[in-house]
N, C-alpha and C positions, 0 to 999 in steps of 0.2 A: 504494500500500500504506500502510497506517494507521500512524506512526510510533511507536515501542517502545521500551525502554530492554532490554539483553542481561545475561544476567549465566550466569557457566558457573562453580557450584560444585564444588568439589572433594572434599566431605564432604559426606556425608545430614546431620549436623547444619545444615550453611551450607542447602543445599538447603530443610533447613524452615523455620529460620531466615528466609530470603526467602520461603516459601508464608506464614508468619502476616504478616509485614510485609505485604505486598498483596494477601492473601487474594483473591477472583474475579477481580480484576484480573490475576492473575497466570495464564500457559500453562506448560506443561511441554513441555518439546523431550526427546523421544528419537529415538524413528526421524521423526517429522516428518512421515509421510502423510498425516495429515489437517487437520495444525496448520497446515503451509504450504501448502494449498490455503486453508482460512478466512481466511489473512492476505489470501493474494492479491486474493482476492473481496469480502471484505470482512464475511464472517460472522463472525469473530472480530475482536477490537479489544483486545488486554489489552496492558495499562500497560507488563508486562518479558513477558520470555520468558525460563525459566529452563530451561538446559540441561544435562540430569542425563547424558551422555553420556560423562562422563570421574569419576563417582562408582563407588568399589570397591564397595559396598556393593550397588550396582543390577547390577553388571556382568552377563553376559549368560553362560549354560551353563546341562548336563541334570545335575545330583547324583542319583544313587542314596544317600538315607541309611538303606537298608535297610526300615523301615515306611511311608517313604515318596520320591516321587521331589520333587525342590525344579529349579523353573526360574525362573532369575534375569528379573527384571524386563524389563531390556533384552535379554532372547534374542529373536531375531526369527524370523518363518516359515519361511524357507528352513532354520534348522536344527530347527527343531522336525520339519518336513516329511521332514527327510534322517538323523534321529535313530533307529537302530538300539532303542536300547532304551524311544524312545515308539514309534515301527512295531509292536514287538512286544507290549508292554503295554498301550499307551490309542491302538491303531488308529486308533478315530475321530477324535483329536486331530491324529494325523499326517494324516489326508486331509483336516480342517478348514484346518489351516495350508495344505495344498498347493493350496486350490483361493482364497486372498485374492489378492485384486486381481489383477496382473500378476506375473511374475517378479520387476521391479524394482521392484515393491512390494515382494513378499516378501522382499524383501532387506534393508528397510531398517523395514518395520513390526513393531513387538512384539507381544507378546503381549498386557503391560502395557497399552498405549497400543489393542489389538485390545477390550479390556472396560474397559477407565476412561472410553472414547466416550460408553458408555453408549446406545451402539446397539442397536436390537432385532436389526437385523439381523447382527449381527457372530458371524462364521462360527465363531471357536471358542468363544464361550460354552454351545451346546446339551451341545457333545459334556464339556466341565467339570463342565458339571451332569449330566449321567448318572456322570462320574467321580467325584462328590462332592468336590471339589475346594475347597481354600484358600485364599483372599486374604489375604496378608502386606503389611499396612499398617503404617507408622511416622509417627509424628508428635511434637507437643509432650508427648502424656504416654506415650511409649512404644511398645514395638511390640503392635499387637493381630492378630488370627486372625481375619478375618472368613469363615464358612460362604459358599461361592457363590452360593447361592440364595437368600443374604441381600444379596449385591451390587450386582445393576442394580435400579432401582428402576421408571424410567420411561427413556424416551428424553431422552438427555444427563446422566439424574442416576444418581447411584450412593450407596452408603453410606459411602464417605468424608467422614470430617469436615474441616472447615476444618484446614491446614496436612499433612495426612495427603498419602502417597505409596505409591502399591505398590513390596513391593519385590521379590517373589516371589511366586511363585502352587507351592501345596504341591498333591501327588498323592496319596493313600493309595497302600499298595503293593494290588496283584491277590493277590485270594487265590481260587484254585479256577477253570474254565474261565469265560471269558466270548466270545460272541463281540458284536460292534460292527461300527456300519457310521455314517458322516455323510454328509447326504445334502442335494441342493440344488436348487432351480428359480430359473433366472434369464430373464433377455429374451435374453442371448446369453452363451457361452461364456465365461466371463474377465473380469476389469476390471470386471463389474458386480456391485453388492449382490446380495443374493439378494432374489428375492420369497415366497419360503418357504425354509426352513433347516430341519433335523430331523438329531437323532440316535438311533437305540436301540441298546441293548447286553440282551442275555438269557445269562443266566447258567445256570450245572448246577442253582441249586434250582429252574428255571422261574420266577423273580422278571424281569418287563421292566421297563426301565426308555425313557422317550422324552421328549425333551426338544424343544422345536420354537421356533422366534423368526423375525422379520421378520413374525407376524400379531398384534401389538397390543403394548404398550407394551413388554415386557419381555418375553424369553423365560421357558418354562415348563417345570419340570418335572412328569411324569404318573409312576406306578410302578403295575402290576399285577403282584400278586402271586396270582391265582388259579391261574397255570399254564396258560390256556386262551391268552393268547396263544402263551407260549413251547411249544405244540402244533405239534408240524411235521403231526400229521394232525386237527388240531384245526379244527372246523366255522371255515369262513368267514365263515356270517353270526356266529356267535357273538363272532367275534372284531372284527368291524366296529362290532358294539355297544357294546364297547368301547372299541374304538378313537372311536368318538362320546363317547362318557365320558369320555376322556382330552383330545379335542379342542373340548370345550364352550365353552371361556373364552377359546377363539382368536376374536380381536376385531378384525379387520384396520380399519385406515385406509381412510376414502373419499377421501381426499387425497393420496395417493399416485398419482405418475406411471409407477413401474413394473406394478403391475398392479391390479384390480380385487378389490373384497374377495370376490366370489362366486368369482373364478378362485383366490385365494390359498387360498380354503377348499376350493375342488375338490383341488386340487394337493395339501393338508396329508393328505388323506386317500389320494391315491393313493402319498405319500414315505411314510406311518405303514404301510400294507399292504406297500409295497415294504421297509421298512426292516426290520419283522416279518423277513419272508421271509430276506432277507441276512444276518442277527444269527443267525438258528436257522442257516442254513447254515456259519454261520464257526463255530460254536459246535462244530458238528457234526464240522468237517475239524480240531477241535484233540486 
C-alpha cells in the first residue's frame, strides 16, 4: 500500500484548512468504501488522508426542516434505506440506498462519498435528480448551494472546487401526489455496479420526470411534461417515442467490462417502459 500521512480533524474549519494545504493530493475518509479499496490497489496515491468522521458539522441524520428535508453528509445507506420518512417521501431514494453494494457496505458508505465518486454509475444520484435535490458545499469562501444537476460532471469529476466539502445534500419538501420507482440492471444480484441505473417519479399534473446513469459520462436528467407518458391508457408506441427522446444522449462506454453499449441501451429502454408503468401505479394507490 502506497505510504500516507493521516490526519482526523475535529472542525470543518481544520478539515478545509488541510483540503487547501494539499489540494489533489489530499483523500477524504468517511465511510471509506471506495477510498480503501484504491489505496489497496493502488489507484489512489494521495499524500494525507483526511478523516472527517468525528466532524459535528458533517455528522450523519434525516432533518425535517419543514420546506425541506436536510441529510447530513456522513449518513450512510442502511439509514437512508430504513428511514421512515425518506420510504415515505423520496421512495426512490430509499430503494437506491437499499440496493449499494453489500449490506456491509451499506453500513458504512454515505451518501456524500455515494456522489462526490463522481461515478456514472452510483445508485442514488438518478433518483436526487428526479428529487431536485441540493448539494451543500463548504469551503474557503463559505458555504454554497450547488443545484444537483449541476454536480457530476464527468466520471470522477464533480463541481466542487479546490478545498470545498459536502456537507449535506438538501431535499425540497413533496408537494401534491407523486408516485416513484428506482430501478437497476446489473450482471448479478448485489455487490455489483449497475450496468444501467434509472429512476422516474410522475406526478398529479402528469409532469414525468427520468433520470438514468451508468450509460455515459454522467447521469441525466429527461422531464416530459406532455402528459402522454404519465397516460396509464396512453398509446404505447406514442410513449416509446418518447421515451427515444429522453434517451438520445445515453452514450454508453465500449470499454467497459460489465456490459456492452448495444445491451446497456437495450436494457435503458426496457427500465424507462418499466419504470413509466411503476411511477403511474404508485401514483395511482396514493
Amino acid at each position: 500500500m502506497h505510504a500516507f500521512a493521516y490526519e482526523r480533524p475535529a472542525t470543518l474549519a481544520e478539515a478545509i484548512g488541510l483540503l487547501e494545504a494539499h489540494g489533489s493530493r489530499a483523500s477524504l475518509l468517511a465511510g471509506g468504501t471506495d477510498l480503501i479499496i484504491g489505496l489497496r490497489d493502488g489507484t489512489q496515491t494521495p499524500a494525507v488522508v483526511i478523516d472527517v468522521k468525528r466532524i459535528a458539522e458533517l455528522c450523519p441524520g434525516i432533518r425535517d426542516d419543514g420546506d425541506r428535508v436536510t441529510i447530513g453528509a456522513t449518513t450512510v445507506m442502511t439509514e437512508l434505506a430504513d428511514s421512515e420518512l425518506i420510504r415515505s417521501r423520496y421512495r426512490a431514494l430509499a430503494e437506491a440506498a437499499s440496493v449499494v453494494g453489500s449490506v456491509q457496505i451499506r453500513n458504512r458508505a454515505t451518501i456524500a462519498g455515494n456522489i462526490c465518486n463522481g461515478s456514472p454509475a452510483a445508485d442514488t444520484l438518478p433518483p436526487l435528480l428526479v428529487y431536485d435535490a441540493v448539494v451543500v458545499a463548504a469551503g474557503p469562501n463559505g458555504i454554497r448551494h450547488i443545484p444537483i444537476d449541476s454536480f457530476p460532471v464527468r466520471s470522477r469529476v464533480t463541481a466542487l472546487l479546490p478545498g470545498e466539502l459536502v456537507i449535506a445534500i438538501e431535499l425540497p419538501a413533496t408537494s401534491g401526489r407523486t408516485g416513484a420507482v428506482h430501478l437497476r440492471q446489473s450482471r448479478r444480484r448485489g455487490h455489483d455496479l449497475a450496468s444501467v441505473t434509472l429512476c422516474c417519479a410522475v406526478n398529479e399534473a402528469a409532469v414525468t420526470r427520468i433520470a438514468y446513469g451508468s450509460v455515459g459520462p454522467r447521469p441525466l436528467l429527461r422531464i416530459d411534461e406532455s402528459g402522454v407518458l404519465a397516460d396509464a391508457a396512453g398509446d404505447d408506441a406514442a410513449k416509446a417515442a418518447i421515451l427515444e427522446r429522453m434517451f438520445a444522449a445515453a452514450a454508453p462506454s465500449r470499454n467497459s467490462m460489465r456490459a456492452s453499449p448495444e445491451y446497456r441501451l437495450a436494457m435503458l429502454r426496457v427500465l424507462g417502459t418499466r419504470g413509466v408503468r411503476i411511477a403511474i401505479d404508485r401514483l395511482a394507490q396514493k
